[in-house]
C-alpha positions as MATLAB code, in Angstrom:
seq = 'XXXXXXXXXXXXXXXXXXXXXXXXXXXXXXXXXXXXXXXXXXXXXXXXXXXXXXXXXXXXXXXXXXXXXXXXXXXXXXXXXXXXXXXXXXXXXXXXXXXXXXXXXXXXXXXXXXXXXXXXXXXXXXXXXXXXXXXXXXXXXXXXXXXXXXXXXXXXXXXXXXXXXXXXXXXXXXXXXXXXXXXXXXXXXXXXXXXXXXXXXXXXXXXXXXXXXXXXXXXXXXXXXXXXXXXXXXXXXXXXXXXXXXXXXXXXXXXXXXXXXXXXXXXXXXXXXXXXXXXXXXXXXXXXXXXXXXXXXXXXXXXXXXXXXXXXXXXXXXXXXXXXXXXXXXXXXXXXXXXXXXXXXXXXXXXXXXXXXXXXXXXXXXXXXXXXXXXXXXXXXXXXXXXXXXXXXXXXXXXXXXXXXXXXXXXXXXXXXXXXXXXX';
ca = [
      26.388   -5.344  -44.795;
      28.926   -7.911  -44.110;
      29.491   -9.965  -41.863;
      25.847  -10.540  -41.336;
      23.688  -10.967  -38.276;
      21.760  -13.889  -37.398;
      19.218  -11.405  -36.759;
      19.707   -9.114  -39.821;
      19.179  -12.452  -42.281;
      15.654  -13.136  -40.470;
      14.926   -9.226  -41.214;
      15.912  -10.009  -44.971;
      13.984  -13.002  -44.785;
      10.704  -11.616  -43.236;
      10.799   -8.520  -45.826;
      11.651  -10.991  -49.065;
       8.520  -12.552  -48.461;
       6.608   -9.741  -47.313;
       7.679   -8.875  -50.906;
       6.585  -11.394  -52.498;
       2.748  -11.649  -50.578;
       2.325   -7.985  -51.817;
       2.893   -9.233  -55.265;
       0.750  -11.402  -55.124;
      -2.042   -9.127  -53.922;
      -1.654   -7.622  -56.408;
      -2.799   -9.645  -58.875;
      -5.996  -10.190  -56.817;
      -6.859   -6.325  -56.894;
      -6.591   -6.410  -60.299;
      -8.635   -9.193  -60.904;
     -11.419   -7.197  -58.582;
     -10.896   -4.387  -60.712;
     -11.552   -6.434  -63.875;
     -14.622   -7.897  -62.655;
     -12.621  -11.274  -63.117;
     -14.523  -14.153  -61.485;
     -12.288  -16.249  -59.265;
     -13.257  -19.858  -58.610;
     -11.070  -21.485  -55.186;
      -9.846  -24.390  -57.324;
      -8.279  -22.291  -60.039;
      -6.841  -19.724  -57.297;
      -5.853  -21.625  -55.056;
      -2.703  -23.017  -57.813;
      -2.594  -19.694  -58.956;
      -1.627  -18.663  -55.425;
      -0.309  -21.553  -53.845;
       3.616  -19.696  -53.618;
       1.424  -16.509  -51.870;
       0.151  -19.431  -49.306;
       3.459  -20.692  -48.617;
       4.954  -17.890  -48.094;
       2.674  -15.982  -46.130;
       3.353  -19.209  -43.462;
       6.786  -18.599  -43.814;
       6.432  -14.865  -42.908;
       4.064  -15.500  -39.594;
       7.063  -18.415  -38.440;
       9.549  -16.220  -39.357;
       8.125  -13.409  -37.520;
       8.207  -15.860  -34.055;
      11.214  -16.746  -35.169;
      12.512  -13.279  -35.275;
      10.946  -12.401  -31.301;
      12.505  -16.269  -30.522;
      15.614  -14.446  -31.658;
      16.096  -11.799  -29.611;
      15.207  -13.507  -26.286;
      17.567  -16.259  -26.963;
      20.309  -13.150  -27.202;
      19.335  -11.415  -24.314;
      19.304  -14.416  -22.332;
      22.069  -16.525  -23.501;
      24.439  -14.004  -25.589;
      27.849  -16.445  -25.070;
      25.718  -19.424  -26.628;
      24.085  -17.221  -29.040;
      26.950  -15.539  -30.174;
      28.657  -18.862  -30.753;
      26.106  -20.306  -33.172;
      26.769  -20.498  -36.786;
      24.860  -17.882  -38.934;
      23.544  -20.358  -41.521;
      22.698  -23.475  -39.142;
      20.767  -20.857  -37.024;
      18.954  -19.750  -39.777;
      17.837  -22.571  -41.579;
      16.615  -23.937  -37.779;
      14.537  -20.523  -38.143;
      13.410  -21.361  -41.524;
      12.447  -25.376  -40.814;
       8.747  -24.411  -39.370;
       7.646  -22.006  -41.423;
       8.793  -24.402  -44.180;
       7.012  -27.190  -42.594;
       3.724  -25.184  -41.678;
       3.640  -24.038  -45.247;
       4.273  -27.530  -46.981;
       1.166  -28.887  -44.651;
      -1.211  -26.385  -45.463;
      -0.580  -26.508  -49.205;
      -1.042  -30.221  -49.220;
      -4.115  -30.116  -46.620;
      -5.656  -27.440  -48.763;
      -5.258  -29.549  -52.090;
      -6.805  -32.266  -50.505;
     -10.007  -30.425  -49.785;
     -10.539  -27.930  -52.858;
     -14.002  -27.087  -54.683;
     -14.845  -25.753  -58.133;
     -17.045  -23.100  -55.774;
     -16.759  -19.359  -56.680;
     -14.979  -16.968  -54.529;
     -15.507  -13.178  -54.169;
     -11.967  -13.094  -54.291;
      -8.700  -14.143  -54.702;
      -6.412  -14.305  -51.157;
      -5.206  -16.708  -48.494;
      -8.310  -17.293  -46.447;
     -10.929  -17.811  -49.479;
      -8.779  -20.292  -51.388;
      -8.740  -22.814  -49.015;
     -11.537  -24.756  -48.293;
     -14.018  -23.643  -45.123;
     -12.531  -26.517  -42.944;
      -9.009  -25.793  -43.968;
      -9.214  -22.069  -43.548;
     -10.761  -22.128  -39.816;
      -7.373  -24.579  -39.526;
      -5.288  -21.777  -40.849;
      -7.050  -19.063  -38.921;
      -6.296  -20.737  -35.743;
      -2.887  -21.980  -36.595;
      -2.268  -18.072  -37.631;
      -3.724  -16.966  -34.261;
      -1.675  -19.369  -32.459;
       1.547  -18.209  -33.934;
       0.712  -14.140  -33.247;
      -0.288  -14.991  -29.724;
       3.260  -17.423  -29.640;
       5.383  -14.208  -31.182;
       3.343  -11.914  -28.725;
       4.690  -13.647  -25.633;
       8.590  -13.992  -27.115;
       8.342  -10.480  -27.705;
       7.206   -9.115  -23.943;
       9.570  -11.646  -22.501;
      12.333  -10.647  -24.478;
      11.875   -6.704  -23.113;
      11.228   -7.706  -19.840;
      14.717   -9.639  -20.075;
      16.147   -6.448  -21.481;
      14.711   -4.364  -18.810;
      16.400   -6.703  -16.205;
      19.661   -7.129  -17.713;
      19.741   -3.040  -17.739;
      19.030   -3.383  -13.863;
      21.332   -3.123  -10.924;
      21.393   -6.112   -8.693;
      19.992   -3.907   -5.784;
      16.546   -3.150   -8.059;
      16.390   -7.203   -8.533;
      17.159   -7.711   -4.965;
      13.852   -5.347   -4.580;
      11.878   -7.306   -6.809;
      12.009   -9.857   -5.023;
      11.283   -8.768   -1.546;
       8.292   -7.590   -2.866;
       7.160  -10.832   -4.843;
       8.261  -13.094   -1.434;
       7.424  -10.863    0.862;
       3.584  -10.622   -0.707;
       3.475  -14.727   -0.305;
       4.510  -14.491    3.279;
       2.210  -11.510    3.918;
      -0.947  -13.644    2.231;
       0.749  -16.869    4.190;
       0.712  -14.965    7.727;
      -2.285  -13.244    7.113;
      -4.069  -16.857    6.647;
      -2.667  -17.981    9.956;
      -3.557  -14.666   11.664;
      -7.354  -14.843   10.938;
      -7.634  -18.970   11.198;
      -6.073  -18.517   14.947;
      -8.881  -15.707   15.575;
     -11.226  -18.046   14.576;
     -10.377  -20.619   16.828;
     -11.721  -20.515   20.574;
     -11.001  -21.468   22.777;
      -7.180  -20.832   21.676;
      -4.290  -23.184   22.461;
      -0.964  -22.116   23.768;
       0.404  -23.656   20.169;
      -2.154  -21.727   18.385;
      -1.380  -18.304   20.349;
       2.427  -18.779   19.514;
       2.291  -20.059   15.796;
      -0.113  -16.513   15.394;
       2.458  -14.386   17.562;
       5.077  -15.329   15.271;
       2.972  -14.917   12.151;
       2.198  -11.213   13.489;
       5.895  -10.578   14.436;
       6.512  -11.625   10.459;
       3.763   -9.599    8.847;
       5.085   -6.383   10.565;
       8.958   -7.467    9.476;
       8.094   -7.844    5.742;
       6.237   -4.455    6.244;
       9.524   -3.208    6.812;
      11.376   -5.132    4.148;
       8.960   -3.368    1.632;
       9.884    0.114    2.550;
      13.769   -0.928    1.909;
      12.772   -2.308   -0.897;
      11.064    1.095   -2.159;
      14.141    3.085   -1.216;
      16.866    0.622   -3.140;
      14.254    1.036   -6.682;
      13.870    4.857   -5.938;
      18.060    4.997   -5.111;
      17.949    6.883   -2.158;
      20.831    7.206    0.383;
      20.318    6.041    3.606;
      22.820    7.244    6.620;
      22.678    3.846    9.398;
      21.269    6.843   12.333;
      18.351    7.590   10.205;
      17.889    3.868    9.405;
      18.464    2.889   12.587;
      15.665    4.926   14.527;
      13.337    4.670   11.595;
      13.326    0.565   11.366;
      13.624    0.278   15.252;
      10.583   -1.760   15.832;
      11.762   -3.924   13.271;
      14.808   -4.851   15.128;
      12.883   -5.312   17.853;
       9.903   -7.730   16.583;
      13.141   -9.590   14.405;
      14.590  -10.570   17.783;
      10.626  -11.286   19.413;
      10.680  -13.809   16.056;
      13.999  -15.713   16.343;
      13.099  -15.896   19.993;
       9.750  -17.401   20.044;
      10.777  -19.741   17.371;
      12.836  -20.957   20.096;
       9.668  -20.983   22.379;
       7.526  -22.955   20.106;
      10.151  -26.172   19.810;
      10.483  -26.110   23.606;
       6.824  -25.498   24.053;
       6.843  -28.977   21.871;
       9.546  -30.572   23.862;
       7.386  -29.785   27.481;
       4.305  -31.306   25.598;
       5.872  -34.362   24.372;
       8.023  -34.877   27.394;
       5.765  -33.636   30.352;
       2.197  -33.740   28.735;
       0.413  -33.617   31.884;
       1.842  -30.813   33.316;
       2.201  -28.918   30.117;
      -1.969  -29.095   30.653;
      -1.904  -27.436   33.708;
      -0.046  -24.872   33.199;
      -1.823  -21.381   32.971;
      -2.823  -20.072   29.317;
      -1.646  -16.440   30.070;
       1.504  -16.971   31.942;
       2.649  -19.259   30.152;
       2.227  -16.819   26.732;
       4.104  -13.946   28.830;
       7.063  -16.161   29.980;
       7.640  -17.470   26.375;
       7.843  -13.727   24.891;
      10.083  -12.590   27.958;
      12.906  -13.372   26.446;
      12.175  -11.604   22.931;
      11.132   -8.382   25.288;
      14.489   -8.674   26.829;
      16.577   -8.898   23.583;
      14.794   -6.757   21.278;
      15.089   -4.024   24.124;
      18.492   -4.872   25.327;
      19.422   -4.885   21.281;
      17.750   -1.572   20.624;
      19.551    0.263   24.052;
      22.623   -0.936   22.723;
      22.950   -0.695   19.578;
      21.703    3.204   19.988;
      24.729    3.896   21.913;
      27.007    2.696   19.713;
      25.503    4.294   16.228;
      28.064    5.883   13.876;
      26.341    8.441   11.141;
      27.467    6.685    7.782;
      26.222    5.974    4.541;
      24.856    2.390    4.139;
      23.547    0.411    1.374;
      20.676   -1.164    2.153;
      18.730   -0.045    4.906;
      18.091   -3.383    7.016;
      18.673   -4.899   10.248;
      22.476   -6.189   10.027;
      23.313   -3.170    8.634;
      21.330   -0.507   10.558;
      23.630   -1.956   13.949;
      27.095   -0.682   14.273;
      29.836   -3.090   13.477;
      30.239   -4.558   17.279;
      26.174   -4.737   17.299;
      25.831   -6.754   14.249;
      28.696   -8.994   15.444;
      26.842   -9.578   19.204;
      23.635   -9.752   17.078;
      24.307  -12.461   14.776;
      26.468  -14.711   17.605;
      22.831  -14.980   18.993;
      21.214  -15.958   16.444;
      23.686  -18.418   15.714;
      23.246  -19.615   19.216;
      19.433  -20.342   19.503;
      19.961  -22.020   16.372;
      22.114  -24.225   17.908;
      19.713  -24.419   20.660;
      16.628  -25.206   18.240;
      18.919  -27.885   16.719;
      19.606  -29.315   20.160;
      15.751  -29.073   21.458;
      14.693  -30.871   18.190;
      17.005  -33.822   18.278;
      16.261  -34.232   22.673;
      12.383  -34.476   21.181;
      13.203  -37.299   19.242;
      15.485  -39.369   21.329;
      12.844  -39.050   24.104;
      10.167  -40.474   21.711;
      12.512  -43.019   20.948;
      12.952  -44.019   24.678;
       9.147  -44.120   25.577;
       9.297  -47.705   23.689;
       5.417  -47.644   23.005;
       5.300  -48.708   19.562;
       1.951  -47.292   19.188;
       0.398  -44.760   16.993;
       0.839  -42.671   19.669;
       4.439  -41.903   19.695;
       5.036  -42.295   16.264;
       2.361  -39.241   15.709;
       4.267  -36.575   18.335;
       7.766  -38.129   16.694;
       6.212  -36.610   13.249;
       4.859  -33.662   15.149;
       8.183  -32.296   16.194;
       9.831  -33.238   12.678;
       7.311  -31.400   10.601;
       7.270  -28.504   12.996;
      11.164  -28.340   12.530;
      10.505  -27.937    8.860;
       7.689  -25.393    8.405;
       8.775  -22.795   11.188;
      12.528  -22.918   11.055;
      12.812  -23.984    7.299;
      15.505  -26.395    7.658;
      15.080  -30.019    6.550;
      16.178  -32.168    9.416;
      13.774  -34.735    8.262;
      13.718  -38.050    6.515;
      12.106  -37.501    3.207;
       9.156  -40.578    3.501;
       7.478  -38.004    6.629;
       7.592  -34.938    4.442;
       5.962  -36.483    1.105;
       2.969  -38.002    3.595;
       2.789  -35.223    6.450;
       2.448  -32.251    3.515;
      -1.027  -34.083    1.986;
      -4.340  -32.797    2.889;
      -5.071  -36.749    3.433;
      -2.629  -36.270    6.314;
      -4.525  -33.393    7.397;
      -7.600  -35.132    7.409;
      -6.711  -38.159    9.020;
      -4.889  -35.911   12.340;
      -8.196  -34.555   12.324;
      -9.816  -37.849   13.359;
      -6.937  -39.007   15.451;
      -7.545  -35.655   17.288;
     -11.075  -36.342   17.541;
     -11.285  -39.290   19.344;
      -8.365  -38.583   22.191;
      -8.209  -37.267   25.126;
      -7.371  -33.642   26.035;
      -3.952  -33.345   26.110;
      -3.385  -35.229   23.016;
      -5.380  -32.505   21.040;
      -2.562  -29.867   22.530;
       0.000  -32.165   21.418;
      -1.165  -32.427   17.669;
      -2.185  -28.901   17.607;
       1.110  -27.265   16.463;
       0.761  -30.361   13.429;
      -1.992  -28.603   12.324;
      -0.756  -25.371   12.602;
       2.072  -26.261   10.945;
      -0.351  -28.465    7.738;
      -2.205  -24.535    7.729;
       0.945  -22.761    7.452;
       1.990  -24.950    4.094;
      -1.384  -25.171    2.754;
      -2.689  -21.482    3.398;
      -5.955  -22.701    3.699;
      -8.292  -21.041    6.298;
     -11.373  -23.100    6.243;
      -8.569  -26.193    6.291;
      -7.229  -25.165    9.435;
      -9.873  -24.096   11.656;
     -11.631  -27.135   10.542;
      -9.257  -29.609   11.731;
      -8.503  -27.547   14.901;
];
């Protein structure tokens, strides 16, 4: 066959010396047939080609499952490589891994007497555990080329929609695991802060979104067609709790701003009341979102059965203007909480703690690095989390409620349970 294959030469390759190792089998079933007695000095020369080669064949049999990863993943660079550089690069550990154990084995032979003739026996003991392992090691190497070479195949054969789906479902199991940390950590905690109640409404709100995600996720794999009315009333409390979670992401940095601007009255305000009128506004724009949008519904076919697309055109456009604009307002909160540290003046501990407080918050609940990058390296190390432990334990009240969403916030990167409701 001409021209020849990169991977067609390493098939040649492989079955030459499989070849030539039954050969030389052969020789040792006759001698066990003969009643020939075989010492390990005098076999091993007799064999020593058989022992080089059958190195070359377990390399070129990585080689070979090396080969067809490197095509499914890179075919433009693979295709441009020459045939006969490629396969000598092939050939160079085999030829290496041979060469050694020939001269490692002829350093270490023995006049003893063998039962017979083959690879493992004519080395010595020490040199053939070596060669057991090293062969062992190789398999186990060709193994995993092999499964990772199918599973690129497999995705290569997939439509982008059945990757998209793979990877709701791997993300949306760590933020499932995540929330679910935060969820029972929060329950453990009494008496609960308004901080604490908010970072675990939020968690909840995302728990029951990624829910959601999953099921679209099931019906892009399965490819079934979605029409946006069907969607639309079928993912409807996921529009709604998607609107409760942009919202009291909103709540939580001005919940920070009130703390670190008014501390003392941000104390006296009343636990309950103060939960209801933060999720007000998420009640009033998930419903007002929902009434909407299910006036305006037109019965079409949609791709993907999520929340921009399960709102009509003018409802998506409304929808994602408001996002947009408590964003903005987020942005704006976070930078007044700075400037206003900034202006206090005390160049105590103090200060400096609720100025990292409102930074690393920024970070872990609205995942956008407004930071400088000294805080985030120090604020993300359990030594951090330890030592706001201690600073918490020896203040007064209303600096605990201060730190408190800094600890939340440690939990929520660490996942760690016991971590959190420690420190809290």
């Amino acid at each position: 066959m001409k021209p020849r294959l990169k991977s067609s030469v390493l098939v040649g390759l492989l079955a030459s010396g499989d070849l030539f190792c039954i050969v030389s089998e052969w020789q040792n079933a006759t001698r066990m047939i003969t009643g020939v007695q075989s010492y390990r000095f005098e076999c091993f020369w007799a064999i020593s080609p058989y022992l080089f080669m059958i190195k070359m064949q377990t390399t070129i049999m990585c080689a070979m499952a090396f080969d067809r990863l490197f095509a499914f993943t890179f075919p433009l660079k693979y295709a441009k490589i020459r045939v006969t550089n490629y396969v000598i690069a092939c050939c160079i550990p085999g030829i290496v891994s041979g060469t050694f154990f020939i001269a490692y084995g002829a350093s270490n032979l023995t006049h003893k007497p063998i039962p017979a003739c083959n690879p493992p026996l004519a080395y010595g003991d020490h040199v053939g555990s070596v060669w057991n392992i090293w062969s062992v090691a190789i398999n186990i190497l060709t193994f995993v080329f092999s499964v990772t070479a199918l599973i690129a195949m497999i995705l290569k054969g997939m439509r982008a929609f059945e990757l998209t789906a793979i990877l709701i479902y791997v993300i949306g199991a760590i933020g499932a695991f995540g929330n679910a940390n935060i969820l029972v950590a929060i329950w453990r905690i009494k008496p609960r802060s308004k901080s604490g109640v908010l970072v675990g409404i939020l968690a909840l709100a995302d728990l029951i979104s990624i829910t959601f995600e999953w099921q679209n996720a099931t019906r892009m794999i399965t490819g079934v067609q979605v029409h946006r009315i069907q969607c639309f009333w079928m993912i409807s409390p996921y529009l709604f709790m998607i609107k409760m979670q942009t919202t009291i992401m909103c709540a939580m940095v001005f919940d920070r701003l009130l703390a670190l601007t008014v501390p003392l009255r941000y104390t006296k305000f009343r636990f309950h009341r103060y939960i209801v009128f933060c999720c007000i506004p998420g009640l009033i724009s998930g419903t007002f979102f929902i009434t909407y949008a299910a006036f305006n519904l037109e019965n079409e076919p949609i791709v993907a059965c999520n929340p921009p697309l399960a709102y009509g055109p003018a409802v998506a456009n409304i929808w994602n203007i408001c996002i947009w604009q408590m964003r903005k307002k987020r942005r704006n909160n976070s930078n007044h909480q700075r400037e206003s540290t900034e202006k206090n003046g005390n160049a105590g501990d103090n200060h400096q703690r609720y100025q990292n407080t409102a930074v690393l918050i920024e970070d872990t609940l609205v995942h956008e690095p407004y930071f400088p990058v000294d805080i985030t390296k120090e604020q993300k190390s359990r030594s951090q989390c330890n030592e706001c432990y201690h600073y918490c334990k020896g203040k007064k009240e209303q600096n605990k409620h201060v730190l408190l969403q800094t600890v939340a916030a440690l939990a929520n990167l660490c996942f760690t349970v016991d971590c959190f409701s420690t420190i809290i």
